[in-house]
N, C-alpha and C positions, 0 to 999 in steps of 0.2 A: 414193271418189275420183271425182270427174266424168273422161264419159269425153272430155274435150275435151281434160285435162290428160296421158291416159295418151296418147293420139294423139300429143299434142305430144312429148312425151316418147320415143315410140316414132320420130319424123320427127326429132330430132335426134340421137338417138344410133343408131336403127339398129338392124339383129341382133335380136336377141330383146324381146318387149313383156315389160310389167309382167306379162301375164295368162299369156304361154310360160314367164316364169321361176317364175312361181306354181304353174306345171302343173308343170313340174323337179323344181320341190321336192316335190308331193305323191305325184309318178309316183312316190318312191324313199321312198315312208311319213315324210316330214318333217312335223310338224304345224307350219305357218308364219304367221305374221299380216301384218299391213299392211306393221308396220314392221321387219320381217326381209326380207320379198320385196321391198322397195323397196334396202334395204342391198345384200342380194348384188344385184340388176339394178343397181344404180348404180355400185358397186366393180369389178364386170362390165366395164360399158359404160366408165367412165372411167379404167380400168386402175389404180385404187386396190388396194392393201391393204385386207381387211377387219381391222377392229382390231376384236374381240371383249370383252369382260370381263362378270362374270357372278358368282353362286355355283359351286362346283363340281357336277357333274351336273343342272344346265338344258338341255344339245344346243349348245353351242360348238363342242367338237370334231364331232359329229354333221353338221353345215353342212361342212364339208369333206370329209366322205366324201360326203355324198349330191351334192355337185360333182361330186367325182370321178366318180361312178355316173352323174349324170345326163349330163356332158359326155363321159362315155365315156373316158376320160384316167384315168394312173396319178396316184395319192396318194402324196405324198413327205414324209414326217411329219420333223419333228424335235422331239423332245422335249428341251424347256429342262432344266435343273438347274444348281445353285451348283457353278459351275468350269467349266464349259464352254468349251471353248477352240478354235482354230480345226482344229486337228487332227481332233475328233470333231465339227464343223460344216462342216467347207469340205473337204478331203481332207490326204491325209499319202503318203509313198510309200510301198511296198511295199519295205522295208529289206529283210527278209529273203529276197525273188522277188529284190531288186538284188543282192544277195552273192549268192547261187547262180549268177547267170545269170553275174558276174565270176569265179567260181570254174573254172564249165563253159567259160568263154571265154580260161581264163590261156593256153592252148597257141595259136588263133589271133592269127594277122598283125591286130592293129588295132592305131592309134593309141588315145592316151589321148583326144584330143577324141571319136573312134568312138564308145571303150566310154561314156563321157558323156555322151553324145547320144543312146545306144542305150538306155541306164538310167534317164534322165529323158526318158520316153518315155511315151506313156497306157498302152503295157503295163502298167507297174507305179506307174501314178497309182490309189491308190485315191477314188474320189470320194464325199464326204460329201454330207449333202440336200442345202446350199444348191447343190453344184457340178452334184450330177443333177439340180436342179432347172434351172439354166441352161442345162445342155447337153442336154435332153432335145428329142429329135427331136420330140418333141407337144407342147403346151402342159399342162404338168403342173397339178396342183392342190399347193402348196405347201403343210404346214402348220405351223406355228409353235408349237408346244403350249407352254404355260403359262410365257410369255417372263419374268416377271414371279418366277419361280426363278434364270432367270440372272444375271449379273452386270451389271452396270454398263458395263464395259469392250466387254462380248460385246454389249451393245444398241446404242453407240458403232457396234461395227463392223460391224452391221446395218444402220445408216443408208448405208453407204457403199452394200452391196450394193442395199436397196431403191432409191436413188437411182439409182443409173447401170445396174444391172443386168450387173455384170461386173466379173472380177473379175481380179489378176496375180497371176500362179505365176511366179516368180523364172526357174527352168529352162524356162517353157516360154511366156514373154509372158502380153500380156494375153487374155482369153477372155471375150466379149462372149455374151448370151443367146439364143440361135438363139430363143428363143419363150417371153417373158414370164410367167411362170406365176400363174396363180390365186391369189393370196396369201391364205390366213388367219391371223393373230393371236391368240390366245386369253390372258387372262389372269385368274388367281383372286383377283387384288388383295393380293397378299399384300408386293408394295413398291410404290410409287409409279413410274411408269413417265415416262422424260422427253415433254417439250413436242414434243420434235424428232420424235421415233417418231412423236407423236401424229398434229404437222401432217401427215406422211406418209402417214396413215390414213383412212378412212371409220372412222366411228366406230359400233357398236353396241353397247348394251347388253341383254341377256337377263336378265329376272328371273325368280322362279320363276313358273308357271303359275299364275291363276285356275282358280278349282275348275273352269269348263265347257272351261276348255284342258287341263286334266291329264286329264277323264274322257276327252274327246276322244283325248288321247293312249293312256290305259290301252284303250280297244275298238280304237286301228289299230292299238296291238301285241300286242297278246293278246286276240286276236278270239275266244278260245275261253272267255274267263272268263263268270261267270253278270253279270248287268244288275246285280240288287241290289249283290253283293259288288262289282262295281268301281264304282257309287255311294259305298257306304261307304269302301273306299279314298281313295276321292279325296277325298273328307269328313275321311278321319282325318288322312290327309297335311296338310290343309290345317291343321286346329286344330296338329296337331304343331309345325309351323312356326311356329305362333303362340308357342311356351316359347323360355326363353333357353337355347339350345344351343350347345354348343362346336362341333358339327358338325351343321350344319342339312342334312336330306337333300332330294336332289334330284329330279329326274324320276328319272334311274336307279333311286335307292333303289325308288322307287314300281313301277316297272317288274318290280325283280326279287323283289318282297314280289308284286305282281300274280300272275306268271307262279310264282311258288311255290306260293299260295295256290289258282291253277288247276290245277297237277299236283295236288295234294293233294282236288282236287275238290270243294271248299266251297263253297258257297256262301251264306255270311253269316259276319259276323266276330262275334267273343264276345270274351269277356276272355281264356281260354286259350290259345284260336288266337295270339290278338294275344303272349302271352307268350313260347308256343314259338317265334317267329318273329321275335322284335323282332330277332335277329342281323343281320336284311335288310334292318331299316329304318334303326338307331343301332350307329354304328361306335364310339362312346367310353363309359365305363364310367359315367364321373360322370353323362353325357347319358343311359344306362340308368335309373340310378337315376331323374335327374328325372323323365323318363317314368314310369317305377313307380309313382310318389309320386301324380304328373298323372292316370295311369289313367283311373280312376272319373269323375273330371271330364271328360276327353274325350269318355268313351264317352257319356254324358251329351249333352254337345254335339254330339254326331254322330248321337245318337238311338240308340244301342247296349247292350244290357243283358246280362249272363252269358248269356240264357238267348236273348238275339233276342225277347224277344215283342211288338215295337213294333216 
């Protein structure tokens, strides 16, 4: 990118350059590219939502923690699922703190308005991500994990929040966001997510890594593996991906075959190694098998033989 364009970029939005948020991400072991450090600096600066989607285990959710680390601010996760409702997203009161405290209060002098007003009180407001995320005295880092599980109804009433940033509690008025928080998104594409959400977003997508981004990845997280063995890794990973799989592995996969195959102190893969260990790489049985079957061929293509002697 010329640097006439990060300049500009830096003189109209201010605060952090393209090259401080690049440093961000890599101060806290992110492996980031162009078009990741341009997303979070833009969503940053223009107080977007970042809208993530991706395969599962590329570094989606990863981009929010290392926010949080980097901007020194608490991470307030909420993890989607089918039913989610506003109870376990937004807050509910502490029913059972409110009957004790009217239990322990039947002998004092109060009116009924008192005890009502005493009880719908933030004592006994428990507050769910989205509500500690508004009312967080810092500017949190918000996360949104894998929205694209919840409902329809729940994504509805996400837009209201991201829009105005506040929200009404019946008993206790409205509550506006002391400090915008960091928004990330993430989705595994597993429904169609509406137009509305979208407009609302900055929009990225993560694919899987190129072989020189994965090796890249495999020596900043397991700095202790041997050079060959995490070449071949990232070689195998890569053909792997190449078969039709029910569940195609990710960086993680990679990461935690890496880091096993380094306890183990190997250094070079073979056919056996590869078998005792596929538990790390393929999570499904049927995807075992194809593997089994692919074997021979991979290791082939990877340059790998029983014995290593090539």
């Amino acid at each position: 990118m010329a640097d006439w364009f990060r300049q500009f970029l830096g003189d109209i939005m201010g605060h952090l350059s393209l090259e401080q948020t690049d440093n961000l991400l890599t101060s806290q072991g992110y492996i980031s590219d162009s078009a990741i450090t341009m997303s979070v600096y833009l969503a940053d600066q223009l107080n977007k939502p970042l809208f993530i989607e991706g395969p599962a285990g590329v570094g989606k959710t990863e981009i929010a923690k290392v926010l949080s680390l980097a901007h020194q601010t608490d991470l307030i996760r909420l993890q989607c699922y089918e039913g989610l409702d506003l109870n376990h997203s937004l807050y509910e009161w502490n029913y059972q703190k409110q009957l004790l405290f009217l239990k322990m209060s039947e002998d004092q002098k109060q009116s009924l308005d008192q005890k009502e007003k005493e009880i719908f009180s933030d004592d006994f407001l428990l507050k769910r991500p989205l509500l500690q995320a508004i009312t967080h005295p810092q500017r949190p880092v918000l996360l949104i994990d894998e929205i694209d599980r919840a409902d329809e109804e729940f994504e509805s009433f996400l837009l209201e929040i991201l829009s105005d940033w506040q929200i009404s509690i019946p008993e206790l008025g409205t509550i506006k966001a002391q400090n915008i928080p960091y928004v990330v998104i993430t989705s595994n594409r597993i429904r169609e997510l509406s137009d509305a959400l979208r407009r609302r977003c900055l929009y990225l997508w993560i694919d899987y890594p190129d072989l020189e981004k994965e090796l890249h990845i495999i020596n900043q997280k397991v700095p202790e593996i041997d050079q060959k063995l995490a070449k071949q890794v990232a070689k195998f990973m890569q053909e792997v991906r190449q078969l039709r799989l029910d569940k195609v592995p990710g960086t993680a996969e990679t990461l935690d075959w890496a880091r096993a195959l380094a306890t183990l102190h190997i250094d070079h893969l073979d056919k056996d190694m590869i078998m005792q260990t596929l538990g790390l790489v393929i999570k499904d049985w049927q995807d075992t098998r194809h593997l089994q079957d692919a074997l021979s061929e991979l290791l082939e293509k990877v340059g790998v033989t029983s014995k290593l002697d090539g």
